[in-house]
C-alpha positions in Angstrom: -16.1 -0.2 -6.7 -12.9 0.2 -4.7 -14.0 3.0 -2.3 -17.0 0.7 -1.8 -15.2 -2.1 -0.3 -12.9 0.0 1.4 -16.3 1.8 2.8 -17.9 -2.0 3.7 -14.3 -2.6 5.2 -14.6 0.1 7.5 -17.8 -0.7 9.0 -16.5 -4.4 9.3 -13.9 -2.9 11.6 -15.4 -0.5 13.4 -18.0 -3.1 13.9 -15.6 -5.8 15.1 -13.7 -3.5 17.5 -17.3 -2.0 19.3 -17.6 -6.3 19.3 -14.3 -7.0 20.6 -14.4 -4.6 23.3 -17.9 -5.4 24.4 -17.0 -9.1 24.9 -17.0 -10.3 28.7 -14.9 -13.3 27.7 -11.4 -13.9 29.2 -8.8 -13.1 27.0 -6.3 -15.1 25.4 -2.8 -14.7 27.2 -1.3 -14.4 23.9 -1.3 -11.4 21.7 -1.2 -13.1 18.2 -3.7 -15.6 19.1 -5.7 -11.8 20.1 -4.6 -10.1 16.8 -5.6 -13.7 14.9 -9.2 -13.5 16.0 -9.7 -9.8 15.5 -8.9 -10.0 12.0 -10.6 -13.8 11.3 -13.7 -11.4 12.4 -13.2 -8.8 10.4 -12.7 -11.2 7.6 -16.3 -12.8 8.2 -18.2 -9.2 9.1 -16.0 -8.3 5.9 -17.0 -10.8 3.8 -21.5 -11.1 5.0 -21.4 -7.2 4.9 -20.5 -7.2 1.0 -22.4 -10.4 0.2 -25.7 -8.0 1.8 -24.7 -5.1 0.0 -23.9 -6.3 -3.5 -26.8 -8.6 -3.3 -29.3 -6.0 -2.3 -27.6 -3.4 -4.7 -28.1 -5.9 -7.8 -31.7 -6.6 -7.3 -31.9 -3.0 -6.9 -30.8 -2.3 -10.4 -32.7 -4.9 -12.1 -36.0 -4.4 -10.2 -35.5 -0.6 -11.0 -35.0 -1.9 -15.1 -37.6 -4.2 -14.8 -39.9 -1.3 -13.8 -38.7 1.1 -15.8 -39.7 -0.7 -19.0 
């Protein structure tokens, strides 16, 4: 479970950053207010990434039960 979220952590990331550097807006002059957002959006790719994956991965398992029986 833990190298799972660390896995789903590092997509968020990588995700974010290919996001962060793709964005044309103007950037804030101040660096924490820069580091705040990065992380708030990693937080929220974080965070629907593993709602997906351990939703998708729990009908998995009981649809695979259900048809196993």
């Amino acid at each position: 479970m833990k190298k799972q979220f660390l896995n789903i952590l590092m997509v968020s990331s990588i995700i974010t950053t290919i996001a962060f550097l793709m964005d044309g807006d103007i950037k804030e002059p101040s660096m924490l207010m820069r580091f705040v957002e990065f992380f708030g959006m990693v937080g929220i790719v974080f965070l629907l990434t593993s709602v997906v994956y351990f939703i998708s991965s729990f009908v998995l398992k009981k649809t695979q039960k259900m048809l196993k029986y």
